[in-house]
C-alpha positions in Angstrom: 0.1 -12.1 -10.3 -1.9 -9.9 -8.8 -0.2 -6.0 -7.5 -2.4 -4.3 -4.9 -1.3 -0.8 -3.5 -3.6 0.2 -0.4 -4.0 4.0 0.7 -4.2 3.7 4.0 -6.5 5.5 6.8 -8.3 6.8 3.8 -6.1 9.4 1.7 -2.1 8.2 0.2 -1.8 5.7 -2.1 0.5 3.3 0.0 0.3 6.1 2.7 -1.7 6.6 5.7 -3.4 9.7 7.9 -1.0 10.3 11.2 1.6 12.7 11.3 5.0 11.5 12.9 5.4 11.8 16.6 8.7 13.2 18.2 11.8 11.0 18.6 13.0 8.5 15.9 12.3 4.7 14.7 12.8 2.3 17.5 15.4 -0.4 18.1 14.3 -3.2 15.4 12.9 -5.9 17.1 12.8 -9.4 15.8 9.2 -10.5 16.0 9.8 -14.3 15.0 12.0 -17.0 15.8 14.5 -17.6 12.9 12.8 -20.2 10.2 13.8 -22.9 8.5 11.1 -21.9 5.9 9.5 -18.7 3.8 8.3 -15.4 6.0 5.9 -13.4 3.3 4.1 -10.8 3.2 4.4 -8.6 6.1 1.7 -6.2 6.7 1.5 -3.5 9.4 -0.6 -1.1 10.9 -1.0 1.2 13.6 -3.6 2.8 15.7 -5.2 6.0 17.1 -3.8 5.1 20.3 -0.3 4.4 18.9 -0.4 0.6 19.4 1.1 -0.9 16.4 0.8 -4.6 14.5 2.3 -6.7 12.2 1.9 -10.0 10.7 3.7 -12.1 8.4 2.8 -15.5 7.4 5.1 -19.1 7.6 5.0 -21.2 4.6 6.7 -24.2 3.5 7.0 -23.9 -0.3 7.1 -27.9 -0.8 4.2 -28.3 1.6 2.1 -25.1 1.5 -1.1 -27.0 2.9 0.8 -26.1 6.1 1.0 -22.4 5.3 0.2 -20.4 8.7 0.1 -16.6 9.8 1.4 -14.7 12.8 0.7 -11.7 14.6 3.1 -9.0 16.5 1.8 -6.1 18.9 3.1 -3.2 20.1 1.1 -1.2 23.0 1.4 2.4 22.8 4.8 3.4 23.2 5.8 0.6 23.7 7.9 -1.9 21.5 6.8 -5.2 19.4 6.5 -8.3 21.6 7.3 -11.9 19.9 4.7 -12.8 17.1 2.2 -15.8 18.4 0.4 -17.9 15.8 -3.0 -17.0 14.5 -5.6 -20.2 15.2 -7.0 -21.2 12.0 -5.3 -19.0 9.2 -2.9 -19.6 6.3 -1.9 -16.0 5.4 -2.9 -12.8 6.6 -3.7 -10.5 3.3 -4.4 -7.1 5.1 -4.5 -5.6 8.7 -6.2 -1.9 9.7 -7.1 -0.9 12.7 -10.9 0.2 13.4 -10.6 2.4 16.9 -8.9 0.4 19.0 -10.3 -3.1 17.2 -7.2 -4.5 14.5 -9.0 -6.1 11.7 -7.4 -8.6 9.5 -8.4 -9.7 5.7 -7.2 -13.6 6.0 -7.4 -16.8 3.2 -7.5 -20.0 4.1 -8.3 -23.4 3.1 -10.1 -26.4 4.0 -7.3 -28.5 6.2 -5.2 -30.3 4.6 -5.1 -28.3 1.1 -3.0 -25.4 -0.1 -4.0 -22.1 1.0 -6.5 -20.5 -0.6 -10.7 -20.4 -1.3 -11.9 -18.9 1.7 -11.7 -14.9 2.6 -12.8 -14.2 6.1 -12.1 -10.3 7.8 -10.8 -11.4 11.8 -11.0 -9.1 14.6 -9.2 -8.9 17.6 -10.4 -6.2 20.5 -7.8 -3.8 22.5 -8.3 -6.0 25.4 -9.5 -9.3 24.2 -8.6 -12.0 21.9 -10.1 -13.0 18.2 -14.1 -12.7 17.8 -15.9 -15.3 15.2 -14.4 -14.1 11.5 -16.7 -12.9 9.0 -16.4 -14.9 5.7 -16.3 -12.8 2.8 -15.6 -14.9 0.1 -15.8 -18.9 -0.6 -14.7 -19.4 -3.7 -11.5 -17.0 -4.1 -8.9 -19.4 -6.0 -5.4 -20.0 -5.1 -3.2 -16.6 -5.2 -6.1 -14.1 -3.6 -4.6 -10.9 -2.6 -6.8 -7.9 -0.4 -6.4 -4.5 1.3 -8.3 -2.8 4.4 -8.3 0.6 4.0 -9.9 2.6 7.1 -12.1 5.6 5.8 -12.2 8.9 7.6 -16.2 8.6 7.9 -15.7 5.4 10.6 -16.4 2.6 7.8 -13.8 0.5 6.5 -13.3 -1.0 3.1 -12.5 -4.0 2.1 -11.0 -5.0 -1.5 -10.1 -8.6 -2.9 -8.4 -9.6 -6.0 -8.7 -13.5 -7.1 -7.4 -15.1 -10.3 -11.0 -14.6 -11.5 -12.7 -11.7 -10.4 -12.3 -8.3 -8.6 -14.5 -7.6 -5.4 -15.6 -4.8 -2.7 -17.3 -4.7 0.7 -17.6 -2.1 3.2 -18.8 -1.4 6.8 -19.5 1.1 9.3 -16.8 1.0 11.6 -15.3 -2.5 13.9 -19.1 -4.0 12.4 -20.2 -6.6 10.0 -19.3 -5.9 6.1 -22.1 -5.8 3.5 -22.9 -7.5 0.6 -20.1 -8.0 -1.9 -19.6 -6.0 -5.0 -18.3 -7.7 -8.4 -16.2 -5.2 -10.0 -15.4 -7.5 -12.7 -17.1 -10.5 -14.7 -16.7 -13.4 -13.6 -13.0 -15.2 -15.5 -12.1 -11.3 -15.6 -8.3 -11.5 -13.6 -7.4 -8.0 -12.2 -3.9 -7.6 -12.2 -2.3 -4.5 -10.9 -4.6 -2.8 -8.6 -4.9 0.6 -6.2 -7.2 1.8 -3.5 -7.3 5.0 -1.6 -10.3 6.5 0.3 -11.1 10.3 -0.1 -11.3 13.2 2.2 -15.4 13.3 2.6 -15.3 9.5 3.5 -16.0 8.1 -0.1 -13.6 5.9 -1.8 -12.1 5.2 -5.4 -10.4 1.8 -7.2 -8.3 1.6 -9.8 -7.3 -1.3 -11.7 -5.9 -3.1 -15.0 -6.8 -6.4 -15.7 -5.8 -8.7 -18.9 -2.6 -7.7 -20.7 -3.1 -4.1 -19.0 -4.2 -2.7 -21.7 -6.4 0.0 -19.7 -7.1 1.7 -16.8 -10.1 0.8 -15.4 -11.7 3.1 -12.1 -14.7 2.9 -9.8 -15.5 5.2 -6.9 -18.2 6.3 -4.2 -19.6 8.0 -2.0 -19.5 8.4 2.0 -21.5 5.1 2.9 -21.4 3.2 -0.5 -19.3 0.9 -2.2 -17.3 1.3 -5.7 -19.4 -0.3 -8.3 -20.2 1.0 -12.0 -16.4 0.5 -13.4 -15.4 3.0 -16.4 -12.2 3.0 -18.5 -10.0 5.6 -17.8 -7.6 5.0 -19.9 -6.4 3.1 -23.1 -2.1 2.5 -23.4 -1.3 2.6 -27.6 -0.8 -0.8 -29.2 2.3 -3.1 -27.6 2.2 -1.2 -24.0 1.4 -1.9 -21.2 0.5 -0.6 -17.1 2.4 -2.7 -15.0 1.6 -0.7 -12.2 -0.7 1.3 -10.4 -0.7 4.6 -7.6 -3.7 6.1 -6.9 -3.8 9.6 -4.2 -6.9 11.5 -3.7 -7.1 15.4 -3.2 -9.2 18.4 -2.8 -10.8 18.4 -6.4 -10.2 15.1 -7.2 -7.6 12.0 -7.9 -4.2 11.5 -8.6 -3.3 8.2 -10.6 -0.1 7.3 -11.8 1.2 4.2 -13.5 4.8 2.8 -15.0 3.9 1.9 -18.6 6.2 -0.5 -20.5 6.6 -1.2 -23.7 9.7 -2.8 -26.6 10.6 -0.7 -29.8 11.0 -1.6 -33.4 14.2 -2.8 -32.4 13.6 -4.8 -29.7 14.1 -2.7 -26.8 13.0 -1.9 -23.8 11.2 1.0 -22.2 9.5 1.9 -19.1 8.4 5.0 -17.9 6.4 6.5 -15.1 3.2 8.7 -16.0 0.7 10.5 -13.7 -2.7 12.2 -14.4 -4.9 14.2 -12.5 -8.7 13.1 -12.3 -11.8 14.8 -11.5 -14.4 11.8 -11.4 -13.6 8.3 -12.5 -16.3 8.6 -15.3 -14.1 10.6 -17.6 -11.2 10.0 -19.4 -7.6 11.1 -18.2 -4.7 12.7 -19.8 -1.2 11.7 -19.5 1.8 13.2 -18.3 5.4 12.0 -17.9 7.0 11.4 -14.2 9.9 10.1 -15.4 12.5 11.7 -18.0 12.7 9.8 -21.3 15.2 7.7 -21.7 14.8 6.0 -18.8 13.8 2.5 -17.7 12.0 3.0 -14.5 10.5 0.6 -12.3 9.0 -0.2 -8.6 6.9 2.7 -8.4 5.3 3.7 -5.5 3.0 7.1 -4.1 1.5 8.6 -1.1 -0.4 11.9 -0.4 -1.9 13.4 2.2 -5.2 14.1 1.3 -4.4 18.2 0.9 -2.7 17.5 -2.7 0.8 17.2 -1.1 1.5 14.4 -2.7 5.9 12.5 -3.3 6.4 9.8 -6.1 9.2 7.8 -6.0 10.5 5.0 -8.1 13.8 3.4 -9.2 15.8 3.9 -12.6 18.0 1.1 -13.6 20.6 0.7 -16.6 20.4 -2.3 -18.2 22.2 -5.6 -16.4 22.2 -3.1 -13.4 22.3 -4.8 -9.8 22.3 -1.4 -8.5 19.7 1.4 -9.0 18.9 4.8 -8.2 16.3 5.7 -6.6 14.0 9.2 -7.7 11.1 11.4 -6.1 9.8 14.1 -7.3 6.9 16.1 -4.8 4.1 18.3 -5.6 2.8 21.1 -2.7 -0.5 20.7 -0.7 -3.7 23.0 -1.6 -4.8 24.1 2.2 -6.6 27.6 1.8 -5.0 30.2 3.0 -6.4 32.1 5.7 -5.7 36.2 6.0 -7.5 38.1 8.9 -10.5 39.9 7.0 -10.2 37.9 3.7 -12.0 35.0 2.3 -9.5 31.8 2.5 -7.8 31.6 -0.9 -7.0 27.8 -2.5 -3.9 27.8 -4.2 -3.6 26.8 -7.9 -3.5 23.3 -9.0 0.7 22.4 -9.2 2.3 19.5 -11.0 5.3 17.8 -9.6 8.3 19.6 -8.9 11.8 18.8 -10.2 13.0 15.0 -9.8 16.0 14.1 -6.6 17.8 11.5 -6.3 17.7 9.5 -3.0 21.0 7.2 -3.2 21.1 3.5 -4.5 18.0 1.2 -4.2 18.7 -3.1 -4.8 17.8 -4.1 -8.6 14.5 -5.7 -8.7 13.6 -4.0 -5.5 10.7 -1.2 -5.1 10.2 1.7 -2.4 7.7 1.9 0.5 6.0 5.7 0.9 3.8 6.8 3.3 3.0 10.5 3.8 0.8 12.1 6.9 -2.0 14.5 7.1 -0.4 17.9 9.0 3.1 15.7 9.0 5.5 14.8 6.7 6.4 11.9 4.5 8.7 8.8 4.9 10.2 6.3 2.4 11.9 3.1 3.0 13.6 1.3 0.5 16.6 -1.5 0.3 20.5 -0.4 -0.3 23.2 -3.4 -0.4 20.2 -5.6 1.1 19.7 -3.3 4.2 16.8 -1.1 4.6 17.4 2.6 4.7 14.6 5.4 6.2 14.6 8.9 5.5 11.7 11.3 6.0 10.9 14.5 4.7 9.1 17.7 6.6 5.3 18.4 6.0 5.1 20.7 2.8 9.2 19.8 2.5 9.8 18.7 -1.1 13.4 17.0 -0.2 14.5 14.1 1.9 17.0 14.2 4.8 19.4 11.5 5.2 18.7 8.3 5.2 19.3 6.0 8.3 19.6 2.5 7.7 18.2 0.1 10.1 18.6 -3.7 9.7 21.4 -6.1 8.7 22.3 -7.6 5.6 19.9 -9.7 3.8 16.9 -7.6 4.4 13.5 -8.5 2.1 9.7 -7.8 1.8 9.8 -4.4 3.2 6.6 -3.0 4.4 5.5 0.6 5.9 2.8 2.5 7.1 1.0 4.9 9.2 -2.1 4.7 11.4 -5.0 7.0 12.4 -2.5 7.7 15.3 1.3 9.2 15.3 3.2 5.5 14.8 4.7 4.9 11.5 5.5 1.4 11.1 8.1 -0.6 9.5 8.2 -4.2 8.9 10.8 -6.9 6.9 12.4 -9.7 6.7 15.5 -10.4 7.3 18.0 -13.6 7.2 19.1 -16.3 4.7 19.5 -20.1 5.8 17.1 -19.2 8.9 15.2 -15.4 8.2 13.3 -14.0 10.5 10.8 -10.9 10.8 11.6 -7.3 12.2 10.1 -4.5 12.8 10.1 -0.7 14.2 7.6 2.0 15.0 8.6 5.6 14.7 7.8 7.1 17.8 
């Protein structure tokens, strides 16, 4: 199965660009009816404006040919209106706004059959309904996954993972995307996969594919596509990446990865590595996250684009329902300006020392996102509710969390826009769930 982590707005891996308005998280607002079948795969976004989206798609698991996706707004501070159904979509695979126009990655198939072979990026205008989509890809296969990520130059990209291949597309702004790029052969599955634009408008992928084996990258420039993949890196015989962060800064990249692997004995080990890049045509050296010893799991990133960058990620004993949940947070590189003087760039620092968070659900993994001239927010589940706690801009500690939902709380989801709304999004129920969400305002 395919694991995609988007940077959003162009900078954090699984972060975005705005910095957090005053005030706090709104009243959760339940965006969908309670169901009698599955809500997946919320997705929000938010924009320069502060209106904020969500979607979340309805599908019954016997009967998936009836698979359908829905779509929440918020207007600028304002809160999230009931979800109505999107005409002619299965599931909803990524939304970004572009200006004031939200863009949506969808799949969908012909009627009448599972979802999905068809790839098509819908747009819906501030004050209008859905435009003609774009198709992007015909021939995806069952199980397609995709990210928008809005770069800082006005273009957006757009990335796709089917069970067969790896692709990339990108446009100037709320216009048409260009001609695909293959970033794999064809029958060559990625499986764990991150994105992040850069801070001149360029872009970078990373990805492992196979048994994850290696670390495979691409990047570009402002106006270009990824293309030209290169391994980064090779795991030692009997491991493997199962999962994949990817944060861009001043001079460069940050990727970091959980690598798993079973002793002579039989057991297992997982641990969280990290490595700074300068171009994605040279090798990388590792460095350990996590301490050894432990089995970690779920990890997640975000920076802001300045090298401020927070890593988090859950540590489990074995049979454990319960985990705890760790960060560790490395300082931004801004210059710094002195009347008379040339601005200085401060050295290159690793992450600091690691903090625990509280308890995060077994099998459960943390949502980061982290703002440009703002601070950072992680979400994560606790005894099946979701928790919130945020952290100062150039703060390397997180204040106390607030939980905000009920019991039975899934499939969280949370970002930033280009404008100051974070967004949260999950679901939320048992015998009849439903979809929530909140916009920090």
């Amino acid at each position: 199965m395919v694991s995609l982590c988007v940077a959003a707005a162009g900078y954090g891996a699984c972060g975005a660009l705005a910095a957090p308005a005053s005030g706090g998280w709104t009243r959760p607002v339940q965006v969908s009816p309670p169901s009698t079948v599955s809500l997946i795969d919320p997705q929000v976004a938010s924009s320069a404006t502060g209106a904020a989206a969500t979607t979340f798609n309805e599908v019954d698991l016997d009967v998936q040919a009836t698979a359908s996706a829905f779509l929440a707004l918020a207007p600028p501070r304002g809160a999230f209106r009931a979800a109505q159904v999107i005409p002619g979509v299965q599931e909803v695979l990524a939304a970004a706004y572009s200006g004031s126009t939200l863009e949506l990655l969808t799949a969908s198939a012909p009627r009448g059959q599972p979802c999905c072979t068809t790839v098509q990026v819908l747009r819906r205008g501030a004050h209008s309904g859905f435009g003609h989509p774009q198709t992007l890809v015909t021939n995806a296969g069952g199980g397609a996954t995709g990210t928008l990520v809005p770069l800082v130059n006005g273009r957006m990209l757009a990335v796709i993972a089917g069970p067969q291949r790896l692709w990339a597309s990108e446009a100037r702004g709320a216009g048409r995307f260009g001609a695909l790029r293959g970033l794999t052969h064809p029958g060559s599955a990625p499986a764990a996969i991150a994105v992040t634009g850069t801070p001149g408008g360029g872009s970078a992928i990373v990805w492992t594919q196979g048994l994850g084996g290696s670390l495979l990258g691409a990047g570009a420039g402002p106006g270009a596509t990824p293309s030209r993949p290169h391994t980064l890196l090779t795991v030692a015989s009997g491991h493997a990446i199962d999962g994949v962060q990817l944060a861009a800064r001043p001079d460069g990249l940050t990727v970091a990865w959980t690598e798993s692997w079973n002793d002579a004995t039989g057991g297992y080990h997982s641990g969280v590595l990290a490595a700074d890049v300068a171009n994605l045509g040279a090798r990388v050296r590792a460095r350990a996250l996590s301490a050894s010893g432990e089995v970690a799991s779920g990890l997640a990133m975000s920076g802001d684009g300045g090298g401020a960058e927070v890593a988090a990620w859950d540590v489990c004993a074995p049979s454990a329902t319960a985990c705890a949940l760790v960060s560790r947070s490395r300082p931004d590189q801004a210059p710094v300006l002195k009347r008379g003087k040339r601005a200085r760039v401060p050295a290159v620092r690793w992450f600091g020392a690691p903090a625990q968070l509280g308890p995060i659900d077994g099998g459960q993994s943390p949502a980061l996102a982290t703002a440009v001239g703002g601070g950072s927010v992680i979400g994560w589940l606790t005894a099946g509710r979701v928790a919130l706690a945020s952290a100062r801009h150039g703060g390397t500690h997180f204040g106390a969390a607030r939980r905000v939902s009920g019991g039975f709380a899934e499939d969280l989801e949370l970002g930033y826009g280009l404008g100051g709304a974070a967004v949260a999004s999950w679901t939320q129920g048992t015998v009849a769930p439903g979809v929530f969400a909140s916009v920090l305002r």
